[in-house]
N, C-alpha and C positions, 0 to 999 in steps of 0.2 A: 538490458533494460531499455529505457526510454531516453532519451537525447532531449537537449533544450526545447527545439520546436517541436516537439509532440504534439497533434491536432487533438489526438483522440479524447473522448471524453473522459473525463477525472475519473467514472467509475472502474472503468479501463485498466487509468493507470494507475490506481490504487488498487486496483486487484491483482494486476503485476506486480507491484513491490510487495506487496504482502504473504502472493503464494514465491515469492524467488527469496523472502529472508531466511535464513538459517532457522529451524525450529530450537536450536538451542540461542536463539535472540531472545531470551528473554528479561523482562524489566516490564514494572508495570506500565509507561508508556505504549509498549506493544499491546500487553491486553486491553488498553483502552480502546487503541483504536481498530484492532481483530475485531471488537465488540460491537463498536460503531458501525465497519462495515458491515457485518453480519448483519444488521440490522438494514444497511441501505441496499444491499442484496439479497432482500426477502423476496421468497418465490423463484432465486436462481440457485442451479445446483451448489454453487461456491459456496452459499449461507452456512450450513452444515458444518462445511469443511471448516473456514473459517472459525466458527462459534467451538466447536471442538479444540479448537489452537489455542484461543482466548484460554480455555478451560484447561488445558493441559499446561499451558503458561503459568498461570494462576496458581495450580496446584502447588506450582513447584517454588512461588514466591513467598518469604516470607510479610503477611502484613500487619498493621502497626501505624503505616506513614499516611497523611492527606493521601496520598499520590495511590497509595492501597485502597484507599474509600472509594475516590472516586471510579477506577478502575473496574471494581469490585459493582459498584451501583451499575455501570454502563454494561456488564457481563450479568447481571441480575436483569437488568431489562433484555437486552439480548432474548435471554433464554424463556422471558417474559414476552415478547414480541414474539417469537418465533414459536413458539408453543403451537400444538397441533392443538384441534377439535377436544379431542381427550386430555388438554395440557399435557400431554407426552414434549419432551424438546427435543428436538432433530439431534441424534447420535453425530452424525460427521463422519 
């Protein structure tokens, strides 16, 4: 991963830690911010990939909690954002 001095820009290096976490990291946390990227990498291949994680994350969370809401709203705009012409949402 990345060292203290990293130059590179944030979107960088939040797309390195995000594709090098364990797919079984999940907690709403992670969906939140799978979602959020997804959203700041619209238009690059990662978006997809990304918003599918969120989604398969998700799945497998039980929700209930604020932390569920929130999550949940940032993974609903996600798929709202990224929505093709025909509202189809990028597969992943």
């Amino acid at each position: 991963m990345f060292g203290r001095k990293d130059q590179r820009p944030a979107i960088e290096r939040a797309l390195e830690a995000a594709l090098d976490f364990a797919p079984s990291a999940g907690a709403w946390p992670a969906v939140e911010a799978l979602s959020m990227l997804a959203i700041e990498c619209a238009g690059r291949p990662e978006s997809a990939q990304l918003l599918q994680r969120a989604r398969s994350l998700a799945a497998g969370l039980a929700s209930g909690s604020w932390e569920s809401i929130g999550a949940l709203a940032w993974l609903a705009r996600a798929e709202r954002e990224l929505a093709g012409p025909a509202g189809e949402v990028p597969a992943g």
